[in-house]
SEBA-413400 format. One record per residue (C-alpha): x, y, z. Coordinates in Angstrom, 2 decimals. Each point is the difference from the previous one (the first is absolute). Layout:
east_north_up
X_Y_Z
...
***
This chain:
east_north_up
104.72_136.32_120.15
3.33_0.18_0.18
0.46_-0.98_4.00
-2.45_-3.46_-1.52
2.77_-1.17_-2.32
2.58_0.76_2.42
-1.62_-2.28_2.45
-1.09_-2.98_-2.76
3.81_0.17_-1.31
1.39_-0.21_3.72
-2.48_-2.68_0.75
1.18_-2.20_-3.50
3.51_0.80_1.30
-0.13_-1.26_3.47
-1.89_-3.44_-1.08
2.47_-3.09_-0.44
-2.44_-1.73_-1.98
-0.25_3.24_-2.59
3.58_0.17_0.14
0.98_-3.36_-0.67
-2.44_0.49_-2.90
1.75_2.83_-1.47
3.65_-1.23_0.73
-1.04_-3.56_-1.09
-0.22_1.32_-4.16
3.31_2.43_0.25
2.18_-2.82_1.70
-0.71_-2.24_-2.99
0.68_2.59_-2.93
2.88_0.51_1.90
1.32_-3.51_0.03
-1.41_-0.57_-3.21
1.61_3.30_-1.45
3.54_-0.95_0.85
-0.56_-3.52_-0.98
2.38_-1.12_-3.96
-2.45_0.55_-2.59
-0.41_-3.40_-2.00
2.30_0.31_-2.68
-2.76_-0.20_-3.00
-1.35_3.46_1.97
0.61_3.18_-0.44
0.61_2.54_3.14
-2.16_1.90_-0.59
-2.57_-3.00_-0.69
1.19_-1.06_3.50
-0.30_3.06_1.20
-3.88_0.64_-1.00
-0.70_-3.85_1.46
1.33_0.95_2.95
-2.21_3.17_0.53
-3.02_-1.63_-1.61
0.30_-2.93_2.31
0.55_1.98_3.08
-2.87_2.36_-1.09
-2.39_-3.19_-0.30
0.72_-1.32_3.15
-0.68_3.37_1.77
-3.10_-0.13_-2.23
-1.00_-3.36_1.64
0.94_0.55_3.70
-1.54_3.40_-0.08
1.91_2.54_2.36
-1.99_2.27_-1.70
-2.31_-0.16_-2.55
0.48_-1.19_-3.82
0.36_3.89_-1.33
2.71_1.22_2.27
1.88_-3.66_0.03
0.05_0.97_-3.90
1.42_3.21_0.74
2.84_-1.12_2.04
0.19_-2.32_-2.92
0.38_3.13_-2.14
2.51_1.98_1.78
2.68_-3.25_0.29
-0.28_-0.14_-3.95
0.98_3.63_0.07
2.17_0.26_2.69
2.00_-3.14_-1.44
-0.25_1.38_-3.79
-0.71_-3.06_-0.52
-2.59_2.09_-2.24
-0.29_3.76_-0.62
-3.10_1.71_1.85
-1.04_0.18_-3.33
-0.12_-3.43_-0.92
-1.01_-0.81_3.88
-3.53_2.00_-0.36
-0.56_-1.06_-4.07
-2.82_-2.68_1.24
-2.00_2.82_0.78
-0.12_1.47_-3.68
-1.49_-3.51_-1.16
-3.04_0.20_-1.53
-1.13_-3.65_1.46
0.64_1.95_3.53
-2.32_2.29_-0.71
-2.52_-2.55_-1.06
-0.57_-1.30_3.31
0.05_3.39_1.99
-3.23_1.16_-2.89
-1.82_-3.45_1.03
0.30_0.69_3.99
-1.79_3.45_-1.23
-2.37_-1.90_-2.36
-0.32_-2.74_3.06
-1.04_3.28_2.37
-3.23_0.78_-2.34
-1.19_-3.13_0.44
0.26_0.44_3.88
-1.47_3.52_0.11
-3.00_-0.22_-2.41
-0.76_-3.43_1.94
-0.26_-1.57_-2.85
2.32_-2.80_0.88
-2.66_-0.62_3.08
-2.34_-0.31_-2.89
1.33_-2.25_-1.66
0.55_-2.53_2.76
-3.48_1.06_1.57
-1.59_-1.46_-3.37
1.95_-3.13_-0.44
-0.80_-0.89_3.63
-3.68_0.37_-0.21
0.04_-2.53_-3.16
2.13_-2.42_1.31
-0.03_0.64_3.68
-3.04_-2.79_0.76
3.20_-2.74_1.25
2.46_0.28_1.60
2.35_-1.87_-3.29
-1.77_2.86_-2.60
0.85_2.45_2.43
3.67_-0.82_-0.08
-0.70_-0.07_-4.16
-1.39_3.55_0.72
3.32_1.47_1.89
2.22_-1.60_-2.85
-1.77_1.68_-2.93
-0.10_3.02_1.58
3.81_0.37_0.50
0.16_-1.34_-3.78
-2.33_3.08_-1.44
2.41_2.16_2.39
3.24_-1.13_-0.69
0.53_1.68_-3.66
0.07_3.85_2.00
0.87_-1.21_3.28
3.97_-0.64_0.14
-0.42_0.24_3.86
-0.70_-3.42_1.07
-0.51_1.10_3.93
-2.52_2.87_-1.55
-1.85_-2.60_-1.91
0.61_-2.54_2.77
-0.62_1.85_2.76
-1.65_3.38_-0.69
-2.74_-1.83_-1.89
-0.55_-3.32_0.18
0.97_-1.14_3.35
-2.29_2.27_2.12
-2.90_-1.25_-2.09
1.06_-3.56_0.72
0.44_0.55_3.18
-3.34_1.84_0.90
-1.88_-2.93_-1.77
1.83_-2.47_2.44
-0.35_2.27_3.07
-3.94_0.09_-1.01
0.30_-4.15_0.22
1.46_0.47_3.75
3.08_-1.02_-1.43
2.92_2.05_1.50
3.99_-0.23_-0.30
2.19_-1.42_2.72
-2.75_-2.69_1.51
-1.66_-3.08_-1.13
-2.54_1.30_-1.97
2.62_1.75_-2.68
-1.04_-3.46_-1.76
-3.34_0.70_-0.15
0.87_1.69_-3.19
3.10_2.43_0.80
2.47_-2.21_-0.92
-0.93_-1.08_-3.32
-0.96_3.12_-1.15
3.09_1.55_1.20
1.83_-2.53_-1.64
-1.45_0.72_-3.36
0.33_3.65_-0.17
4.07_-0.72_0.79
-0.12_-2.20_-3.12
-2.35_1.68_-1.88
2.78_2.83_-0.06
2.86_-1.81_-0.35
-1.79_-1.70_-3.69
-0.94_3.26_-1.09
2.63_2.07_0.80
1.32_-1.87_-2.65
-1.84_0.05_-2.45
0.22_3.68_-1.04
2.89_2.32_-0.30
-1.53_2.78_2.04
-1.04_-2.70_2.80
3.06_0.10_2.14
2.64_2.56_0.46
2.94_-2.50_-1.57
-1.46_-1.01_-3.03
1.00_3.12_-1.57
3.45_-0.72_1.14
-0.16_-3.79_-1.59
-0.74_2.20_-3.40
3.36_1.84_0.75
1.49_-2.93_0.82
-0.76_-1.92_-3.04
0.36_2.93_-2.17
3.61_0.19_0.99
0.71_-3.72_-1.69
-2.04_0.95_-3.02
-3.65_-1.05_0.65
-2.90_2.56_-0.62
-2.97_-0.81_1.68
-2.78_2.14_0.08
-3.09_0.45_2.34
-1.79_-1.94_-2.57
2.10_-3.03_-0.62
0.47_-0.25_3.86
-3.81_-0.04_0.70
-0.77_-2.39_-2.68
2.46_-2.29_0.71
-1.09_-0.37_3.78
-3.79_0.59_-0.95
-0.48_-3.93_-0.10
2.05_-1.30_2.51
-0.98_2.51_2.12
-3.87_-0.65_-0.31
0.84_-3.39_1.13
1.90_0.18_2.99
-2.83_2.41_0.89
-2.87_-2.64_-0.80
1.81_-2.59_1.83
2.05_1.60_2.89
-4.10_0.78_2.31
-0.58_-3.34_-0.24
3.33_-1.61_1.09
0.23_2.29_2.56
-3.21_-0.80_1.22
1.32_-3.88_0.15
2.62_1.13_2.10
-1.04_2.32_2.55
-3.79_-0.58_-0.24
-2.67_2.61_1.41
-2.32_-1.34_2.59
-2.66_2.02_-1.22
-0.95_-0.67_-3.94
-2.86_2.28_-0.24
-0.05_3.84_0.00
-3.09_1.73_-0.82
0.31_2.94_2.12
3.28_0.66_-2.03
-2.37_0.84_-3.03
-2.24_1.77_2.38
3.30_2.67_1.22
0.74_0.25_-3.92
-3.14_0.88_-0.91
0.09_2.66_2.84
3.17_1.53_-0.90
-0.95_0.57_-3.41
-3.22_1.75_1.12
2.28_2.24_2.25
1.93_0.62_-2.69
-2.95_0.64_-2.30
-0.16_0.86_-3.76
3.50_0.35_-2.06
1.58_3.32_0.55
1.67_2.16_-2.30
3.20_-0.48_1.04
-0.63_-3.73_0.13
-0.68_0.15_-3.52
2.83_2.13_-1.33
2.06_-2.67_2.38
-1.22_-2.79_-1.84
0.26_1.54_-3.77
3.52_1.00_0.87
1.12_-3.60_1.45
-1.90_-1.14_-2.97
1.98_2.18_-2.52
2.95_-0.88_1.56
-0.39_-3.58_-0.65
-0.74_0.79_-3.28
2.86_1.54_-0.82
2.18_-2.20_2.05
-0.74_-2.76_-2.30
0.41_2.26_-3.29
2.16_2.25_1.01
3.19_-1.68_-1.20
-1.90_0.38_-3.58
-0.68_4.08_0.16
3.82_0.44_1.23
-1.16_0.81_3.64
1.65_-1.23_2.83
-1.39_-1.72_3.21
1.30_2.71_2.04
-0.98_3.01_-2.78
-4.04_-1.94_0.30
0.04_0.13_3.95
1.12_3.68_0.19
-2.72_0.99_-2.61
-2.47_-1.59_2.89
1.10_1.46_2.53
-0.12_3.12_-1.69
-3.42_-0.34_-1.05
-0.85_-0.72_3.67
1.66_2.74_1.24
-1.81_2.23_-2.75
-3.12_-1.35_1.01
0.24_0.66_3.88
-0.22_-3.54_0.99
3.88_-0.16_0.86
0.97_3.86_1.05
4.30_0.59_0.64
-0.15_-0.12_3.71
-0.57_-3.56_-0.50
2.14_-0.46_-2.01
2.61_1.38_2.09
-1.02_-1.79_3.25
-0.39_-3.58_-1.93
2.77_-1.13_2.54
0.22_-3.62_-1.63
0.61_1.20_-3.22
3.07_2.15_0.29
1.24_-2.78_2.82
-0.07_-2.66_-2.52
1.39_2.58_-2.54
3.17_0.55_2.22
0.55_-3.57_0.45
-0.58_-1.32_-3.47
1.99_2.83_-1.73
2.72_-1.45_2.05
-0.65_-3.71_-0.92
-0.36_0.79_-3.62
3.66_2.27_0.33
1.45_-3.06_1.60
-1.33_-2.89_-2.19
1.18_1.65_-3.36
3.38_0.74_1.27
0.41_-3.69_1.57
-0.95_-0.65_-3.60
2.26_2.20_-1.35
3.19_-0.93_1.97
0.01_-3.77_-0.74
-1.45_-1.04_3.69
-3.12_-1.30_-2.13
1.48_-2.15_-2.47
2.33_-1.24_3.01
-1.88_-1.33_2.22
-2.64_-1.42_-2.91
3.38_-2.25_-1.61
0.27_-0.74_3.81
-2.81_-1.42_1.06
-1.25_-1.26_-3.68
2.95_-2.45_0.33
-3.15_-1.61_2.56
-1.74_-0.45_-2.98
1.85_-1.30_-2.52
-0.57_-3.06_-2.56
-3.85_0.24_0.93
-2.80_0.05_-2.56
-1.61_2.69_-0.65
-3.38_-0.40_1.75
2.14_-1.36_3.05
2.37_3.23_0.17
-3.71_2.17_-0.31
-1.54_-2.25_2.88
3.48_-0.31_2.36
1.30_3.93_-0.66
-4.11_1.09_0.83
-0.41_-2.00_3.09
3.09_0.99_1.67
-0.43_3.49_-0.78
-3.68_-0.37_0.93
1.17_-1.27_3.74
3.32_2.11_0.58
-2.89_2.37_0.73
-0.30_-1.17_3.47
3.23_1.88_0.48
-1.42_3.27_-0.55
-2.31_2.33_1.58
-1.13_1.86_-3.30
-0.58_-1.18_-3.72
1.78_3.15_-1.25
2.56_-1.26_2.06
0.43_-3.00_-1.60
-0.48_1.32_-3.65
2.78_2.37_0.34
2.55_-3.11_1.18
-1.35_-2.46_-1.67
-1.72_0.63_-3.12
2.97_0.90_-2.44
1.85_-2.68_0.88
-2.69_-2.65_-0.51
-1.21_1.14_-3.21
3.74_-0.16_-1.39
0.20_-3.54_1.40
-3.51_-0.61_-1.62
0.97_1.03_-3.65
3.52_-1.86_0.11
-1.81_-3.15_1.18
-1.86_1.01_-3.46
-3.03_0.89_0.94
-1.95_2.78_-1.85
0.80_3.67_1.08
-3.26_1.25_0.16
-1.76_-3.15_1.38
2.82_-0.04_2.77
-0.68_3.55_1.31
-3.28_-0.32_0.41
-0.19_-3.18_1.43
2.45_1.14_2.62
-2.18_3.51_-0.09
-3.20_-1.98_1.31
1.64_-1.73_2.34
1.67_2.80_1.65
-3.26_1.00_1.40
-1.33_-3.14_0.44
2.91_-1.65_2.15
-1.10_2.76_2.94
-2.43_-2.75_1.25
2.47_-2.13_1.39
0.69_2.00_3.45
-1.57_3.31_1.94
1.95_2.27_-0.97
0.91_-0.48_-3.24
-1.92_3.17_-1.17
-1.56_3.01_1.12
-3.50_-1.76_0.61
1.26_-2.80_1.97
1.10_1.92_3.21
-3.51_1.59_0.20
-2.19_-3.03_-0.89
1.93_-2.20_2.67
0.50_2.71_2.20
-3.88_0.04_0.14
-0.37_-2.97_2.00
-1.94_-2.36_-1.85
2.51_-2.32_-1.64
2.23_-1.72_2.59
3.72_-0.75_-1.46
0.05_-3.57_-0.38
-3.11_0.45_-2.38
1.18_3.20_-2.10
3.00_-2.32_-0.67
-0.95_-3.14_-0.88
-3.11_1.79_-2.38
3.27_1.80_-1.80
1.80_-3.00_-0.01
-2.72_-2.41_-1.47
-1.52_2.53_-2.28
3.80_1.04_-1.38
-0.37_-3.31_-1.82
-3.17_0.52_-1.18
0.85_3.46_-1.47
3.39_-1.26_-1.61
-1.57_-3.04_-1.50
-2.58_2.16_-1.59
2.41_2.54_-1.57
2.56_-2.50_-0.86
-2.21_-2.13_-2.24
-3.40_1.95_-0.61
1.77_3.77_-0.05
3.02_-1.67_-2.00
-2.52_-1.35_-2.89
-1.66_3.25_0.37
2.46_1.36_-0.78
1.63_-1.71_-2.47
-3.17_-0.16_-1.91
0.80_4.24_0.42
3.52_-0.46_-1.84
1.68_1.29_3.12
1.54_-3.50_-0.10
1.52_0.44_-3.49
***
């Protein structure tokens, strides 16, 4: 084992590309360290920019993956006392972290008992008779998954995609030739979206939601797993209804009917046969969760407090048992890294860097109206996402700053961080590899680049114009508007 790492660290060492990579991050905290601090900063506000900024650019050209950029991250924070260890490691004690490492254990019984493959089995033999129901089919599947699913590659890629794509491969229709159009493309197309609209939607849909709650909690704003799904319940449903269709317009299937699709689904679910004990437990527990999700604010239980009672239950039950738990690699991965974005946020918070660079860049916005400063702060925020290679990324830069800029501009607290909430995950469309899906989906072949583009780019107005007017008046209608 030992003489392996030796040889994989030797070989990172002795590539220029790798080493440019690594070098590229520490040159620019350097420079950046030893830069004046603006005179309306404090050092150590400086300081923690500086380490943050360095840490996110590591983050996005990935000399190593996201976990140990983040602990690099770590150590500089430390090793700067620019924080104590303490302080550098208290993201990790947050409850909201917690949250999302239960749902990647929650997300895991859905995997194991198959009942995810259920659930998309079923939708596919009602609507899998065209090739447009079909795509209707692979959206409302990732919609009944999303709530326990914060993975968005699991839900993406573990589940839906290989059903998709055995459905097209059954039509002849096969990535990296001519006859990806068939059907490939489309559908491909609409399980990227799909994901991207739900995994906004719901709190526990995408792994930095729960850090928008931290986030926004940190100015003031409660928002619960309730108010968040309620609020994007409507808006949501719509981009859904609408986004097969358009799609459809713009990178249309050459083949419209699919009745052998119904024909696999009905197949699977034979295979699969009757509904298994641990199926059902799965589904009562997913079912009690949402339950109590919505409610729990109202029994003084926390989001958190309801997903560790599930997994307990599961674990109780034997459909989760503690070796999976342990080896759930993408749980404690995401753990490590968004312990260290939640450390980092609060403290940028903390040490002025927020309200900074808000009174900075709000200076952009001001004399506007109201509903102007909503539409003009969203849209720019919605496409500075094409500079970054995850959402997460993006929340923890931009999201703080935004929703200051949003409430001086006098818009409504709570209406502001959820609007930019929903379009955090949303804005992912725009490029390939703007989440954790996107690399996958486009690295399967089906979708050449100039068409994964200009889909994001034309459907990006399509999604903002329906949650700036019809998710706004939703909303509003809510109160979350004031």
């Amino acid at each position: 084992m030992s003489t392996s790492n030796s040889a994989d660290n030797r070989s990172i060492l002795t590539q220029p590309s790798l080493l440019l990579r690594y070098c590229f991050p520490l040159l620019f905290g350097v420079i950046l360290w030893n830069l004046p601090a603006p005179e309306a900063m404090d050092i150590r506000g400086w300081q923690m920019m500086t380490i943050f900024l360095s840490t996110l650019l590591g983050v996005m050209v990935m000399p190593l993956p996201m976990s140990a950029v983040t602990f690099f991250g770590m150590a500089a924070l430390g090793l700067t006392q620019t924080l104590t260890l303490k302080q550098a490691l208290s993201g990790y004690s947050e409850p909201i972290t917690w949250l999302i490492v239960l749902a990647f254990f929650i997300s895991n019984g859905f995997i194991k008992t198959g009942l995810g493959l259920r659930i998309a089995f079923c939708f596919m033999r009602l609507l899998g008779k065209r090739t447009i129901t079909l795509g209707y089919g692979v959206a409302l599947t990732d919609a009944v998954l999303a709530p326990a699913m914060p993975s968005q590659t699991a839900r993406a890629g573990a589940v839906v995609y290989p059903i998709m794509r055995s459905i097209a491969e059954v039509y002849d229709s096969y990535p990296g030739n001519p006859s990806a159009r068939r059907m490939g493309t489309f559908l491909t197309l609409v399980v990227f979206h799909a994901n991207a609209i739900t995994s906004g939607m719901f709190l526990t849909a995408m792994a930095g939601n729960p850090l928008v709650i931290k986030l926004a909690g940190d100015q003031g704003i409660d928002i619960t797993w309730a108010s968040w799904a309620i609020g994007a319940i409507v808006p949501g449903l719509i981009c859904l209804a609408v986004m097969p269709v358009l799609l459809y317009r713009i990178s249309p299937p050459q083949l419209r009917e699919t009745p052998k699709a119904v024909e696999m689904a009905t197949e699977k679910l034979h295979e699969l046969g009757r509904f298994k004990r641990d199926e059902w437990i799965m589904a009562g527990t997913f079912a009690g969760l949402l339950v109590f999700w919505v409610t729990g604010r109202y029994l003084g239980l926390s989001a958190a407090l309801v997903a560790l009672c599930g997994v307990c239950l599961l674990l109780v039950s034997g459909v989760l048992n503690w070796d999976e738990i342990k080896g759930n690699k993408g749980a404690w991965d995401t753990m490590i890294w968004f312990g260290a974005f939640v450390t980092m946020a609060h403290y940028l918070s903390e040490f002025g860097v927020v309200t900074y660079v808000s009174s900075s860049i709000g200076l952009w916005f001001e004399g506007l109206p109201v509903w102007l400063s909503l539409i003009s702060i969203s849209v720019v925020y919605y496409f500075a996402h094409y500079f970054f290679a995850a959402t997460t990324a993006q929340i923890s830069a931009m999201y703080a700053s935004f929703l200051i800029i949003m409430i001086s501009a006098g818009i409504h607290p709570t209406g502001a961080a959820l609007t930019l909430a929903y379009l955090s995950s949303n804005c992912a469309v725009v490029t390939h590899y703007g989440n954790g899906p996107s690399p996958i989906l486009f690295g399967a072949g089906y979708v050449p680049l100039t068409t994964w583009w200009k889909a994001g780019f034309l459907m990006s107005f399509v999604y903002l114009t329906i949650w700036l007017t019809a998710g706004t008046a939703w909303m509003e209608w809510l109160g979350y508007f004031g």
